[in-house]
C-alpha positions as CSV (number, residue, x, y, z in Angstrom):
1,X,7.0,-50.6,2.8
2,X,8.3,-46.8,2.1
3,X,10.8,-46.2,4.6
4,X,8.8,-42.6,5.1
5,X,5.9,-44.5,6.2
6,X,8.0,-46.1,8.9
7,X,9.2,-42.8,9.9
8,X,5.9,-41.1,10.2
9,X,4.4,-44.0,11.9
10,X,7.4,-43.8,14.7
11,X,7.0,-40.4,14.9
12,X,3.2,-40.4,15.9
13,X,3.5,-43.1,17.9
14,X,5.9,-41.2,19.9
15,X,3.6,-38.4,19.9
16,X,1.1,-40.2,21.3
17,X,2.8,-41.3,24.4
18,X,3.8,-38.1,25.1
19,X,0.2,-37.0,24.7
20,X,-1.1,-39.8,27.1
21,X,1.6,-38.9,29.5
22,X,0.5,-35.0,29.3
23,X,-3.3,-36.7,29.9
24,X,-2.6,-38.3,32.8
25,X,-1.4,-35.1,34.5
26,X,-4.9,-33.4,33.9
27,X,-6.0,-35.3,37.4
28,X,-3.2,-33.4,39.4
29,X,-4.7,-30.0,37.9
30,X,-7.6,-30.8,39.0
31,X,-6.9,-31.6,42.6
32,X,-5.2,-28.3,42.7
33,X,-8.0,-26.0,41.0
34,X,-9.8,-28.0,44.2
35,X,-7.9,-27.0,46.7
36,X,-7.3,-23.7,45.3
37,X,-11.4,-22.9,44.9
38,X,-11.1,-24.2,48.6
39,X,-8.0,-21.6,49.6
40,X,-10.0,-18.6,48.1
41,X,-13.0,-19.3,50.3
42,X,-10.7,-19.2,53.5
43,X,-8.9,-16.0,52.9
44,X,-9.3,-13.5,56.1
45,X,-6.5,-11.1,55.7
46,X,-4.6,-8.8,53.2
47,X,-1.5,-11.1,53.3
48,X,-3.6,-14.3,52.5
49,X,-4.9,-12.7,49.5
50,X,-1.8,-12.1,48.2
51,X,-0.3,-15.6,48.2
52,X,-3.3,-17.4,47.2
53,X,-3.4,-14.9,43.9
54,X,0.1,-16.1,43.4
55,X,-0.9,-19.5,43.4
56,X,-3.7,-18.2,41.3
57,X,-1.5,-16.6,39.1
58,X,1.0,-19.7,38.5
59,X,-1.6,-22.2,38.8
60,X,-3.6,-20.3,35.4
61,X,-0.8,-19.9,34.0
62,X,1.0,-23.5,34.5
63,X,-2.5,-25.0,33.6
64,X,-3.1,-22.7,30.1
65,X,0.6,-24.2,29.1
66,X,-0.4,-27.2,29.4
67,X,-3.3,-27.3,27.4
68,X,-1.8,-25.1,24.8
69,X,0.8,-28.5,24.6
70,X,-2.0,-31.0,24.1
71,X,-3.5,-29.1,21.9
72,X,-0.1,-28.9,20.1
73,X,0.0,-32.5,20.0
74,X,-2.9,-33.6,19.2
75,X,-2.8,-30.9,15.7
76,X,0.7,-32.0,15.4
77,X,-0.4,-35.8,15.3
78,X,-3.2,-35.4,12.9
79,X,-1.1,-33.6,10.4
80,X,1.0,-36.4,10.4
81,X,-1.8,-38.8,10.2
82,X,-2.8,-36.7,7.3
83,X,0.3,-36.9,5.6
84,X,0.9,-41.4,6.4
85,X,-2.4,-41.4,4.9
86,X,-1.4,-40.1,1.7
87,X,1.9,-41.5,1.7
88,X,0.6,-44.7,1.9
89,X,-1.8,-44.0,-1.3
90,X,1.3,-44.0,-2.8
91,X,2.4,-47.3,-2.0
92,X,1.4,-50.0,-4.9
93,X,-1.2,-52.7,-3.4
94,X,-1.1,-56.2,-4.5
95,X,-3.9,-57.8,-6.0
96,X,-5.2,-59.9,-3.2
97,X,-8.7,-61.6,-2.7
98,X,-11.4,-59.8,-0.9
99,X,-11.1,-60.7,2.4
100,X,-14.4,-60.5,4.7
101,X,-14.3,-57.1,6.2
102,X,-13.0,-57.3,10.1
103,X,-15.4,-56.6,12.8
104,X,-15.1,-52.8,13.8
105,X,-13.2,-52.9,17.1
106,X,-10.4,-53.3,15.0
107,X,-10.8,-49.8,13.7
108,X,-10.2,-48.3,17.2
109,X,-7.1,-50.0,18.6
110,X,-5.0,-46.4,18.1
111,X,-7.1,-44.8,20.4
112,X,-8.5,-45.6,24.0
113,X,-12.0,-44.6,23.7
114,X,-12.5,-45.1,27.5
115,X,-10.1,-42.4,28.6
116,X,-11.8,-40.0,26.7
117,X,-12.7,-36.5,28.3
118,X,-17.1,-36.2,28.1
119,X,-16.4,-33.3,25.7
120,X,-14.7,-34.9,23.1
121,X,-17.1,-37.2,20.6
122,X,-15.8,-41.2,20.9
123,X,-16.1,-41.5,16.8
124,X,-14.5,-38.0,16.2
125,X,-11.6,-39.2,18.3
126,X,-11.1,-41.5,15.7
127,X,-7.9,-40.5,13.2
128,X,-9.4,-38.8,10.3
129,X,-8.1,-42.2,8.3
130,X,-10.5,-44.3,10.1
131,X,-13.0,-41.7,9.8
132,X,-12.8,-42.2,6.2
133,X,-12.8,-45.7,6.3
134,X,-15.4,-46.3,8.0
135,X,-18.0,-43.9,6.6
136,X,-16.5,-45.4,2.7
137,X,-17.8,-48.5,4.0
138,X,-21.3,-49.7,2.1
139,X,-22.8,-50.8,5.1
140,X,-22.3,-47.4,6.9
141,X,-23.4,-45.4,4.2
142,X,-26.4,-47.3,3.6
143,X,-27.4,-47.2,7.4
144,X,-26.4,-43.3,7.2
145,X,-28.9,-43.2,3.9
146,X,-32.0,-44.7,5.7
147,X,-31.8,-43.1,8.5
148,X,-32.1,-39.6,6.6
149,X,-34.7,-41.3,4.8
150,X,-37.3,-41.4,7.9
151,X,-36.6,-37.9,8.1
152,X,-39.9,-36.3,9.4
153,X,-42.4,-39.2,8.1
154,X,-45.5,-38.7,10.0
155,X,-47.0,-42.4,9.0
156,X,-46.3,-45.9,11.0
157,X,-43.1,-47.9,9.7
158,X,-43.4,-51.3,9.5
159,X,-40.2,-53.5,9.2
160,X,-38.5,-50.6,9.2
161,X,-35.5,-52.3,11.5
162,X,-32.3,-50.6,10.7
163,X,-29.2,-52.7,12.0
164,X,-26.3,-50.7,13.2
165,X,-23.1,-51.2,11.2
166,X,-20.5,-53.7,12.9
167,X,-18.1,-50.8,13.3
168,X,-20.8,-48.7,15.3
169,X,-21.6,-51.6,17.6
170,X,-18.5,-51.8,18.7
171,X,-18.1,-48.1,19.3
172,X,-21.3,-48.0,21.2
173,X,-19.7,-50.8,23.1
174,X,-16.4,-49.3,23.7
175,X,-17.8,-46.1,24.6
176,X,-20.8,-47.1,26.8
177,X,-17.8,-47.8,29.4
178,X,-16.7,-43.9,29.4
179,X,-20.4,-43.1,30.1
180,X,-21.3,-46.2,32.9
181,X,-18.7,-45.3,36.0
182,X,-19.3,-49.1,37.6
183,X,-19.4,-51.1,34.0
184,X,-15.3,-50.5,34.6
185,X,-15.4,-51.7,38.3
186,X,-17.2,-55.3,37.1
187,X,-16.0,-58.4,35.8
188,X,-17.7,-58.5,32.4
189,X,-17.8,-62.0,30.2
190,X,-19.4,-62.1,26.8
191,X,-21.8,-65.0,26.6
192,X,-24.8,-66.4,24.5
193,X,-28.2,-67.6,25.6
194,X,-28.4,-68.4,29.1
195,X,-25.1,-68.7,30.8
196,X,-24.0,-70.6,33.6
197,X,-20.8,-69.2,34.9
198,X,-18.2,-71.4,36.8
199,X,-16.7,-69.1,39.4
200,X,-13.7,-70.3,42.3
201,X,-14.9,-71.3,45.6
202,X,-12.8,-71.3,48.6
203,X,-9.2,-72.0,48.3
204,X,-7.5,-74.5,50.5
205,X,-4.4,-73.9,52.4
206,X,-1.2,-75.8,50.6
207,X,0.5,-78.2,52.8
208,X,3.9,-78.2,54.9
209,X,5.2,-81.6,55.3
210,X,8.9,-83.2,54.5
211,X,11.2,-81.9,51.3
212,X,10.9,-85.7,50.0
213,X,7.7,-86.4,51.6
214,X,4.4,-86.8,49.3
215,X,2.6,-84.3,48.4
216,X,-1.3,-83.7,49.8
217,X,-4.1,-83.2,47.5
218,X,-5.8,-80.2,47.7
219,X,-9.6,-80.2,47.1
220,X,-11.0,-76.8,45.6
221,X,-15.0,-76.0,45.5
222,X,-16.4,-74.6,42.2
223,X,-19.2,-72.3,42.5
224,X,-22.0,-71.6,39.4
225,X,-24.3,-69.0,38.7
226,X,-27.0,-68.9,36.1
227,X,-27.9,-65.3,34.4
228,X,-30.8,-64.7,31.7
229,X,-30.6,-62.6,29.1
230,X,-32.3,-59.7,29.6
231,X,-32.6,-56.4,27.3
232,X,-32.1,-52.9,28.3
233,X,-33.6,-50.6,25.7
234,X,-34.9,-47.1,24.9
235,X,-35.5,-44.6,22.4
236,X,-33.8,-41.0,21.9
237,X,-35.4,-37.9,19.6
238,X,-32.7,-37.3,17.2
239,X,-33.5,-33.2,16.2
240,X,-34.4,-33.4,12.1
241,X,-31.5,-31.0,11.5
242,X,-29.2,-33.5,12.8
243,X,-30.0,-36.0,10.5
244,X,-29.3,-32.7,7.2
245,X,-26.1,-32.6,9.0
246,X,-22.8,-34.2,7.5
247,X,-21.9,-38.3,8.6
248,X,-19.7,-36.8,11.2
249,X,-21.1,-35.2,13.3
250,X,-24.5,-37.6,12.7
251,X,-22.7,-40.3,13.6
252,X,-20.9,-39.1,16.3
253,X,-24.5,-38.3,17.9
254,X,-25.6,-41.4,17.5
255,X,-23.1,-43.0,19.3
256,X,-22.8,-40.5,21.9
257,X,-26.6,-40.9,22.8
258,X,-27.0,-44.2,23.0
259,X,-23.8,-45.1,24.5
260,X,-24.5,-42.9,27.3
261,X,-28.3,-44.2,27.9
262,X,-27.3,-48.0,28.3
263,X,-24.3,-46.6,30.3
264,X,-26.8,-44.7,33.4
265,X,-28.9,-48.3,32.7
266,X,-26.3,-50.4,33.6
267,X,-25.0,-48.5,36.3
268,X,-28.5,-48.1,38.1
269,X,-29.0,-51.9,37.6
270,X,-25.8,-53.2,39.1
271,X,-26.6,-51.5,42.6
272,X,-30.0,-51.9,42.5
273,X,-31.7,-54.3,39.7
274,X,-34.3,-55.9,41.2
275,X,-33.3,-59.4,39.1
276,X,-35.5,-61.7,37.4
277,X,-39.0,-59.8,38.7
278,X,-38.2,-56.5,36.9
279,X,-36.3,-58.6,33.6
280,X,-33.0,-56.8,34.8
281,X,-29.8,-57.4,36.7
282,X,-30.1,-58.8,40.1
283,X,-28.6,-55.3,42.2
284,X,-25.9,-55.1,44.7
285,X,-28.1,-53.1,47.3
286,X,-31.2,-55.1,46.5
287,X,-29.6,-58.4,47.4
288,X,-27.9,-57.5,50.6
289,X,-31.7,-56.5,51.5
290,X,-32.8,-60.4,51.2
291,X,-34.4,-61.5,54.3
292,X,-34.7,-65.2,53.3
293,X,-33.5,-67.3,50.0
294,X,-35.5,-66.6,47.1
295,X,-37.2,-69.6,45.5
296,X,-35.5,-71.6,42.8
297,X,-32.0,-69.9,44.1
298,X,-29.7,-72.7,42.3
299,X,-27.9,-76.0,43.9
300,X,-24.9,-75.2,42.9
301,X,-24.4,-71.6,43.3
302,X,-22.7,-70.1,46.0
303,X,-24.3,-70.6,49.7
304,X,-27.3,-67.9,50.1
305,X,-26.3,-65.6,53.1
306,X,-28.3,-63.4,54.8
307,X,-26.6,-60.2,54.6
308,X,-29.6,-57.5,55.4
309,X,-28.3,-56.3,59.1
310,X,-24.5,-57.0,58.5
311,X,-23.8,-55.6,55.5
312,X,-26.4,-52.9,55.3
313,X,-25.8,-50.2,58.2
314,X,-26.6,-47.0,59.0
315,X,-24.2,-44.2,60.9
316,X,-24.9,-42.0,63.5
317,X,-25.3,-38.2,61.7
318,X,-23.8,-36.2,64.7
319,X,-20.5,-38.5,64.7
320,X,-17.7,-36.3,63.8
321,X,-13.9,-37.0,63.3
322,X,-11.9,-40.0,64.3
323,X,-15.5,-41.3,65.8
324,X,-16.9,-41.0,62.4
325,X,-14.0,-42.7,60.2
326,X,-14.2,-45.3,62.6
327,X,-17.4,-46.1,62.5
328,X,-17.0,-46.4,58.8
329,X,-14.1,-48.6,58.9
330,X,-15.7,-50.9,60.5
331,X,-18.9,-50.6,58.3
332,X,-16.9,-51.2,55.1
333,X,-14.9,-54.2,56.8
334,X,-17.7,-56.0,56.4
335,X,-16.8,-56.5,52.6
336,X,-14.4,-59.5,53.8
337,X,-14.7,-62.6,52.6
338,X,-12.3,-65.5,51.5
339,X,-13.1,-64.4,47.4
340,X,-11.7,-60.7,48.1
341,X,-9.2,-59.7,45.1
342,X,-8.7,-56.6,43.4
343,X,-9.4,-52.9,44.2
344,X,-13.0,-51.5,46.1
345,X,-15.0,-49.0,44.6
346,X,-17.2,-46.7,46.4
347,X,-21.2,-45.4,44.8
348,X,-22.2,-42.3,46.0
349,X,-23.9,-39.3,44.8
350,X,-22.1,-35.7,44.8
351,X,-24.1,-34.5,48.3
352,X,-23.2,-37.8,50.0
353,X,-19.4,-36.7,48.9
354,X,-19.6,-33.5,50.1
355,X,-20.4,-34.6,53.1
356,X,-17.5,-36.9,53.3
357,X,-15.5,-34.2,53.2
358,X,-16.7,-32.2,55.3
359,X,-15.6,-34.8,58.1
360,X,-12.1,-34.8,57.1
361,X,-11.6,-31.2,57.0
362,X,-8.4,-30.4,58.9
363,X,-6.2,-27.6,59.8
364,X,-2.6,-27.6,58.3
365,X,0.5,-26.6,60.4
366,X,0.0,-23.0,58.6
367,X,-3.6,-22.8,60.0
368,X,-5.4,-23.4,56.2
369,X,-8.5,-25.9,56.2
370,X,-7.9,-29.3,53.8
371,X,-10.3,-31.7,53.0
372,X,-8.1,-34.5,51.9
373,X,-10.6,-36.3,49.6
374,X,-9.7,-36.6,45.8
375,X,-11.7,-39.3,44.3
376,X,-10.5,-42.0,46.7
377,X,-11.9,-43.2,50.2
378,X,-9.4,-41.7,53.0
379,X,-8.0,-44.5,55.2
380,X,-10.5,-47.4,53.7
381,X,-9.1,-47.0,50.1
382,X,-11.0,-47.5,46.9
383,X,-11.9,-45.2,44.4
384,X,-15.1,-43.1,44.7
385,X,-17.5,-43.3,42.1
386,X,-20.6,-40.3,41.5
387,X,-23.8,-41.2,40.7
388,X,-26.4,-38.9,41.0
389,X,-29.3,-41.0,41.0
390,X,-28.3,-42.4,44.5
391,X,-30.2,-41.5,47.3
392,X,-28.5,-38.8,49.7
393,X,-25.8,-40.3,52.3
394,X,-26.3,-43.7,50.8
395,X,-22.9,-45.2,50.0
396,X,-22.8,-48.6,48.0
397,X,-19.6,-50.8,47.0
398,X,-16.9,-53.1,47.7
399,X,-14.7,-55.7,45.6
400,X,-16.3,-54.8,42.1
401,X,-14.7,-57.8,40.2
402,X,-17.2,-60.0,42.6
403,X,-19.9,-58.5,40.7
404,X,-20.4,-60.7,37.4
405,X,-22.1,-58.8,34.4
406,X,-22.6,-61.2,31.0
407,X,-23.3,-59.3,27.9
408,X,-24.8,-60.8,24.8
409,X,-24.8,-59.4,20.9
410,X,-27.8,-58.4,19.1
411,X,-27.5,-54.9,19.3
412,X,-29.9,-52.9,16.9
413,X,-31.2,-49.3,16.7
414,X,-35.0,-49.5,14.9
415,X,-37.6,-46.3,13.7
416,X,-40.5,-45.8,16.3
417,X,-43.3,-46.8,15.0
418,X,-45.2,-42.8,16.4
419,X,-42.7,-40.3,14.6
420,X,-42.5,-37.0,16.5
421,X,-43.4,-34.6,13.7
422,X,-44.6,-31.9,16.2
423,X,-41.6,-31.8,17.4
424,X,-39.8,-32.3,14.8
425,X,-37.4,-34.6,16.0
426,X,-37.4,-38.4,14.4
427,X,-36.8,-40.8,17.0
428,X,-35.1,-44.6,17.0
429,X,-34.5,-46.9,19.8
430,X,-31.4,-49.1,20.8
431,X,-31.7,-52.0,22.4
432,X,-28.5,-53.9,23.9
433,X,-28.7,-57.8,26.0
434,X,-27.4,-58.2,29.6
435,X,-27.4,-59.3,33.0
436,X,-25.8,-59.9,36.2
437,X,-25.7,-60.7,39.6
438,X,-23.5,-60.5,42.5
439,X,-21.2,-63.7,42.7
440,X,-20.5,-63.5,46.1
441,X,-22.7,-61.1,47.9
442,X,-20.8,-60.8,51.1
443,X,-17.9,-58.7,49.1
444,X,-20.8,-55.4,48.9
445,X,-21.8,-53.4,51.7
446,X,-24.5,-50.1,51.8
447,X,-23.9,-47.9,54.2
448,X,-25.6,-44.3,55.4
449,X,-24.3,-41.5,56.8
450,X,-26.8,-40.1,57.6
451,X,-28.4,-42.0,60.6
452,X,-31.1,-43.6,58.2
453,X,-32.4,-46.3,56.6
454,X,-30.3,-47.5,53.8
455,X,-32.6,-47.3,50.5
456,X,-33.1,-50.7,49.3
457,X,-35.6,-49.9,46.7
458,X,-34.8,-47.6,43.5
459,X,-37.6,-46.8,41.0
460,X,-37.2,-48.0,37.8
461,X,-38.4,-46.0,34.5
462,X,-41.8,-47.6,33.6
463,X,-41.8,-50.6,31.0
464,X,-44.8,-49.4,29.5
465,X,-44.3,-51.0,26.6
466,X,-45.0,-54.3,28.3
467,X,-47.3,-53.3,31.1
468,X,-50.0,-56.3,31.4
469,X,-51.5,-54.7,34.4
470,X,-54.6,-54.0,35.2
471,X,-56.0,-50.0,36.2
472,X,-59.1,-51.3,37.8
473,X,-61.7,-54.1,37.8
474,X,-64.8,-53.1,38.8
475,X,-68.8,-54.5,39.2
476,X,-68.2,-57.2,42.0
477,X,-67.0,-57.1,45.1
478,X,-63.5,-58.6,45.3
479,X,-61.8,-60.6,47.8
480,X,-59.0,-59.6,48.4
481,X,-59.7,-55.6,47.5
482,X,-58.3,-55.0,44.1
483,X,-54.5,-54.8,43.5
484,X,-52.9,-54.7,39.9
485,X,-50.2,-57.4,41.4
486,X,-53.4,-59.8,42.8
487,X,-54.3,-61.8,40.0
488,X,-56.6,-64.4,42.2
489,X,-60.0,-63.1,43.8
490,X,-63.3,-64.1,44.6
491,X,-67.0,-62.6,44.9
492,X,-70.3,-63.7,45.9
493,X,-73.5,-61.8,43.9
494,X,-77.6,-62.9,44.3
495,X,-77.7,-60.9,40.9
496,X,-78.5,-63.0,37.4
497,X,-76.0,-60.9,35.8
498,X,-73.8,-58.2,37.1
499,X,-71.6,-55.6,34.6
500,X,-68.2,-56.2,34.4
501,X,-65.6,-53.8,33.7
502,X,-62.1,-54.2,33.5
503,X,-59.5,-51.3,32.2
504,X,-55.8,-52.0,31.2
505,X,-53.1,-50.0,33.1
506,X,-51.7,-49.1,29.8
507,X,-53.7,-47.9,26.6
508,X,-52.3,-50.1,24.5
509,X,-53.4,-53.1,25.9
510,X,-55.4,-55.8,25.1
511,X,-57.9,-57.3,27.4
512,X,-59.9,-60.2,26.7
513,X,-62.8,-61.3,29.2
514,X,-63.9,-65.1,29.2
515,X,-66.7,-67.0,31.5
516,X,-65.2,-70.5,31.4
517,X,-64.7,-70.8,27.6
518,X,-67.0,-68.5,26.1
519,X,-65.6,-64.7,25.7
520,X,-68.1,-62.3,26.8
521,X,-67.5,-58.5,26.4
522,X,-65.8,-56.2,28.3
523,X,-68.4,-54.1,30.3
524,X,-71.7,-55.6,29.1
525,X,-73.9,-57.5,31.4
526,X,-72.5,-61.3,32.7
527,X,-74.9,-63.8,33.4
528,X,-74.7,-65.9,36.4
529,X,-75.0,-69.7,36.7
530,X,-76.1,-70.9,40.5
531,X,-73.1,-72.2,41.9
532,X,-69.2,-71.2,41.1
533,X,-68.5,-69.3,38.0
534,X,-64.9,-68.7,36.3
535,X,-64.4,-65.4,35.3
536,X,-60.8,-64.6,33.6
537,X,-59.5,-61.2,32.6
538,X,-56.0,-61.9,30.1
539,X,-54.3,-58.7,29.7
540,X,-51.7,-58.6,26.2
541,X,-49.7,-55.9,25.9
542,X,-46.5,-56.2,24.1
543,X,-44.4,-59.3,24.6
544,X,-46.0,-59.0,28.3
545,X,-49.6,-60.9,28.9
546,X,-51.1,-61.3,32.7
547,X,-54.4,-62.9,33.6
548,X,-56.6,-62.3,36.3
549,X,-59.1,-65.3,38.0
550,X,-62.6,-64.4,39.4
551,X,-64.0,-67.6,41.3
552,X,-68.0,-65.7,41.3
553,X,-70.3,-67.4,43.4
554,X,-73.9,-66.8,42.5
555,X,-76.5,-67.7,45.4
């Protein structure tokens, strides 16, 4: 290897430390532009003006230095890149035999796509060399090609599935943890099919005895939970003069879009996925609310608790000051268990933080206000995670690496099969396989503020899709009164025939009406034998199908 290339490679290694070091300082701006916004708001007199437009001053002019260096850097860095790049076009390759191309994570080890600042583009962070690489590769460019190719079509497309390329999968992957705040609070194991997890039980306490003596066996307990694999999926609108654009900035959309859709899905199920009944993750929040063991809860997984009044609480809204913070201590020292490891995180939205601080604010020995909160719990500890979604003074968290999440391949990104030519947008969907559960339950807490009921219950977007539900049945009168989630009724009629009409929840379904074995017609007359008559009512609507029993009595 040229000894040039060796230099430059030092070099921008060295560069790029220094540039991660001058990242890590952007935090400490931050907290100072906080309490700075916070100073300005408190001024009362000439002389306080004065020193807080000093601080002003220094502070604008500290932070615009700084920038100016990483912006140094990070040009300095890829003109070197640019320059390894062609030095090392100059080096003679030996013939070798093709190997099987890599999968694409290994494209990204120079950069930590998770640290990432939201306005910087995951694939554009990529060293122009990679860049190059990756959009060279056939696979990319043919992906790139078809995608253009659906470009305003106004017809259905049928096997249209477009696989993404290894090396995007792995960038959605990588970069679906900048977007999701809790998918980095998690423990996270890839697995395939269903997966039954071994996790540690309780560990024993090691034995003193004699420094000759035998030694005592120590028994440990072994704990297992069983997660599905479910699918959480969508579609985005990709604007048509996108996809005219060049395969930057087209990819870099792609990946930026769906990375940060399965990121807000994650998040929303981890606190509150209502499990096996909605085809998602079993939720922090929703299984603290369990009143009783659900049915088929497995042998051998950790003992079912009831956790609903411990480890969900509620907090007094006119407690103020050391009252307060104690009442939350204690609230969040319900997390203990014999499991805990690791470092809490908090789940709140950005009202519910505001009013955290507002019960810490303080007056310094100078008389100025502080409220000492900067992205970590005062006194409890743990970092403080926003999510907007969250109900106002709700506060959800605890020992995060308690909370299991198994991820599976098969991630794909397919045409819709309705275009949206009004619009003129051309829209795919990604799709990406998942689930998890709380291992040990007693590790979460949810907490309010607020001097309310802790929400327990968080709507879900719709899965239309696969809705099997039915709107309305109609023509007899049903015992119980009609409920989409009843599937079981009866009626009693004197009539020969009465008229039957059933209407699916979702347009797109399929209903098909039977009396015993022969299929009779949706809202036509039904005739009657004396005695009990079976009526059924199967709903198909996607990879969802629901059926619905009449037990009619005719007298």
């Amino acid at each position: 290897m040229a000894l040039k290339v060796i230099m430059l490679r030092h070099k921008i290694e060295k560069l790029k430390s220094d540039l991660e070091t001058l990242r890590a300082k952007d935090a400490e701006f931050q907290t100072r532009e906080a309490e700075l916004e916070a100073a300005i708001g408190e001024i009362e007199n000439d002389e306080q003006h004065a020193a807080v437009e000093q601080d002003v001053e220094t502070f604008d002019a500290e932070k615009a230095a700084h920038e100016e260096k990483k912006a140094g850097l990070t040009q300095e860095i890829e003109d070197l890149e640019n320059q390894l790049a062609e030095e090392e076009r100059k080096i003679p390759q030996p013939k070798t035999p093709e190997k099987k191309k890599e999968r694409g994570m290994n494209t990204m080890e120079k950069i930590n796509i998770r640290t990432l600042p939201m306005s910087q583009r995951a694939f554009e962070a990529l060293p122009m060399e990679q860049r190059n690489v990756i959009l060279a590769d056939e696979s990319v460019k043919s992906f790139l090609k078809e995608l253009r190719a659906m470009k305003g079509q106004t017809r259905a497309i049928t096997g249209g599935e477009l696989t993404i390329p290894v090396y995007f999968l792995d960038l959605i992957a990588e970069n679906m943890y900048r977007y999701s705040k809790l998918l980095n609070r998690v423990r996270i194991r890839p697995v395939g099919g269903q997966a039954r997890q071994t996790i540690a039980g309780t560990v024993p306490e090691a034995v003193w005895t004699e420094m000759c003596a035998a030694i005592n066996e120590m028994t440990f307990e072994f704990n297992q939970v069983t997660l599905d694999g479910f699918k959480v999926a969508g579609f985005v609108p990709i604007c048509n003069s996108l996809l005219e654009d060049n395969d930057v900035n087209l990819s870099s959309w792609i990946v930026e879009m769906l990375s940060e859709s399965l990121g807000l899905a994650m998040d929303k199920a981890i606190l509150y996925g209502k499990g096996e009944i909605g085809k998602m993750p079993l939720g922090i929040v929703t299984r603290l609310a369990q009143t009783s063991q659900p049915a088929g809860y497995p042998a051998s997984a950790p003992a079912w608790v009831d956790l609903h009044t411990s480890n969900i609480q509620s907090i007094a809204a006119n407690l103020t000051g050391a009252e307060f913070w104690a009442a939350l201590t204690l609230a969040t020292g319900n997390t203990f268990t014999k499991y805990n490891r690791g470092r809490q995180f908090w789940a709140m939205n950005s009202k519910t933080y505001a009013l955290l601080k507002s019960k810490v604010i303080t007056f310094t020995a100078s008389g100025d206000i502080a409220a000492n909160i900067f992205g970590v719990l005062p006194i409890i500890g743990g970092d403080i995670d926003i999510l907007e979604f969250m109900p106002d003074g709700d506060i959800v968290g605890g020992y995060g690496d308690l909370y299991l999440v198994a991820e599976r391949a098969g991630m794909t990104i397919e045409a819709s099969r309705e275009v949206q030519f009004i619009q003129d947008n051309t829209v795919y969907k990604a799709k990406r396989r998942a689930d998890g559960a709380p291992v040990i339950a007693g590790a979460f807490v949810a907490i309010n503020i607020k001097g309310q009921a802790v929400t327990t219950v968080m709507t879900f977007a719709a899965d239309t899709a696969n809705d099997a539900n039915l709107a309305s049945l109609t023509g007899l009168t049903l015992s119980p009164s009609f409920d989409a989630g009843t599937v079981a009724y009866t009626a009693a009629t004197t009539n020969t025939s009465d008229t039957v009409i059933a209407i699916p929840a979702n347009d797109n379904a399929k209903v098909v009406m039977k009396l015993g074995t022969d299929t009779v017609k949706n809202g036509t007359a039904i005739k009657w034998a004396a005695g009990a008559n079976t009526l059924t009512v199967t709903v198909t609507n996607g990879a969802a199908t629901k059926v619905y029993t009449v037990t009619v009595t005719k007298s």
